[in-house]
N, C-alpha and C positions, 0 to 999 in steps of 0.2 A: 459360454454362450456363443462363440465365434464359431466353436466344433460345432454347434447345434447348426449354427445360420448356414454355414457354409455346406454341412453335410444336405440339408433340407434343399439347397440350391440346388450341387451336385445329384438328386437324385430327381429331383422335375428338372432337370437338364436330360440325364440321361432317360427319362422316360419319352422328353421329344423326342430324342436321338430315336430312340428304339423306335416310334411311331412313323416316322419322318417316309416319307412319299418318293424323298430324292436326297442330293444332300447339297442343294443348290443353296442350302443357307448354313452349311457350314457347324455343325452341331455340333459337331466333335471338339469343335475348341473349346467352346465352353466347358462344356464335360471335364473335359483332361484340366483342365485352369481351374473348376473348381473341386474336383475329387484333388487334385493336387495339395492344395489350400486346405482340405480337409484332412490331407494327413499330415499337414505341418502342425495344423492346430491340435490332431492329435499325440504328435510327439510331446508337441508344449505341454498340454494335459498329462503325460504319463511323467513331465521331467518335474511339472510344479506337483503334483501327485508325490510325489517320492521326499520333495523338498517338506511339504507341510503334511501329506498324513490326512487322519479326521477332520482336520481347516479346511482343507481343500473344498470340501463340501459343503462350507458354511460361509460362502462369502458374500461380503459388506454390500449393502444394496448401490453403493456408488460402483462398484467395482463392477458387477453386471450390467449396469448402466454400461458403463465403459466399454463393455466387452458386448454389450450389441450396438453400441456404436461402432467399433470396431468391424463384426462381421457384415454391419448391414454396407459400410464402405467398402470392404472387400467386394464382397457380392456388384455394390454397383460399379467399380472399379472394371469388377471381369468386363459384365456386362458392357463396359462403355467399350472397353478393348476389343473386346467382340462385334462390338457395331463399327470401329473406326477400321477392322479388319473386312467385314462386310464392304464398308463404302471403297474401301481401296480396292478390293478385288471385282467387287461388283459384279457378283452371280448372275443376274438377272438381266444387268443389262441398263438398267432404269436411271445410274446417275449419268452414264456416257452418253443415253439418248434425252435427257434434261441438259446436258450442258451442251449438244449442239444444235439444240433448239436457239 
């Protein structure tokens, strides 16, 4: 479930990226932080895959629980990374002319 969440981010990430006007908001990080995250989750998947076989595919409803808890923290983890990278670099301009107001 983490490979699903993550991969699902990574690709409405890069679909802004692709659409994007400019890149005054910085798309690409996200992108790269989440296809990243999605190929770790995929290594995991091919390592527990090998470990358990036909289990792999049948797991315990707690255990998916866990694992979109899991991705859904990921996912907003990037995301907050991505917005505290925004505020610091501040594209736009908007938090340096808020704060000498």
């Amino acid at each position: 479930m983490t490979l699903l969440i993550t991969v699902f981010a990574a690709i409405v990430c890069t679909i802004c990226w692709y659409n994007r006007k400019d890149n005054t908001m910085k798309m690409a990080i996200p992108c790269f932080m989440f296809w990243g995250a999605s190929i770790m989750w995929l290594g995991d998947a091919i390592f527990e895959y090998a470990e358990q076989k036909a289990a792999y595919f049948t797991p315990a409803p707690a255990d998916m629980l866990n694992d979109t808890f899991l991705g859904l923290s990921v996912v907003a983890l990037g995301l907050t990374v991505w917005l505290i990278i925004l505020l610091i670099k501040d594209p736009k301009g908007k938090v340096r002319a808020a704060l000498k107001k």
